[in-house]
N, C-alpha and C positions, 0 to 999 in steps of 0.2 A: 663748773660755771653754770648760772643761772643760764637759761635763753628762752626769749621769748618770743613768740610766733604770732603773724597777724595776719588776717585775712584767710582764715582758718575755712576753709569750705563743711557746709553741712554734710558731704559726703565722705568727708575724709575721718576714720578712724583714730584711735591712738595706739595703732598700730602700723595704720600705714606712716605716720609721722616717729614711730620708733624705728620702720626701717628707714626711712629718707634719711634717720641724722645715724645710722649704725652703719652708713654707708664711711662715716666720718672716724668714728672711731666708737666708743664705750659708752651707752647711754645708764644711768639710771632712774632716772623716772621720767613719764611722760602724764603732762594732764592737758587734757583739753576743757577749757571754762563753756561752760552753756549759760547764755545771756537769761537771767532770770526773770524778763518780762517778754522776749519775745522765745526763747526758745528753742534760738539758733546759735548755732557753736562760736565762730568769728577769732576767737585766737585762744594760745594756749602754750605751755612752757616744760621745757626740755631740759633735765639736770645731767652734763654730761660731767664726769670729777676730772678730765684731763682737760687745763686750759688750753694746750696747743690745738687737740683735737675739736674743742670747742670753738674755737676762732675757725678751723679749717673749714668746720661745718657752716656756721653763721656765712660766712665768706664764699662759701660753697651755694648753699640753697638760697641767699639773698635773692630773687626776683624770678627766681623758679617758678613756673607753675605746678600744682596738685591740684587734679580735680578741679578742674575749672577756675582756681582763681592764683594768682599772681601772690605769693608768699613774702611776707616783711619780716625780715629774721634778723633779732640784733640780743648784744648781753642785756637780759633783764636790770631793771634797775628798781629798786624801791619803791613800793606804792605811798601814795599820797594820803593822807591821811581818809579825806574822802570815800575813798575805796576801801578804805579797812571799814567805814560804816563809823568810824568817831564823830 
């Protein structure tokens, strides 16, 4: 499962957000997006392949704090056209 991450602190790595969700279960990939006009990090997305594990997680760190900020953790969904830049 997709999972996306919001309110991503500029100090939080992609590692400290591969252990917060391997507390969960099996991650494989972590990316964090860097806003291309300002430069700060702000969110970013978690492929965990077992959906249980995935739910436990999202369910788990939903309103957590990292590094200062208050974390929005839900299944990724589909970008809008917008955002692919079409």
């Amino acid at each position: 499962m997709n999972i996306y991450i919001a309110n991503v602190s500029d100090e939080t790595t992609e590692e400290a957000l591969r252990q917060a969700f391997e507390a969960f279960g099996r991650v494989e990939s972590v990316k964090i997006i860097e806003d291309r006009y300002s430069g700060e990090w702000g969110f970013g997305f978690i492929e965990m392949p077992v959906r249980a594990e995935a739910s436990f997680a999202i369910n788990g760190l939903n309103g957590t704090v990292l590094n200062g900020e208050m974390l929005k953790v839900s299944e990724a969904r589909p970008g809008s056209k917008r955002l692919r830049g079409e």
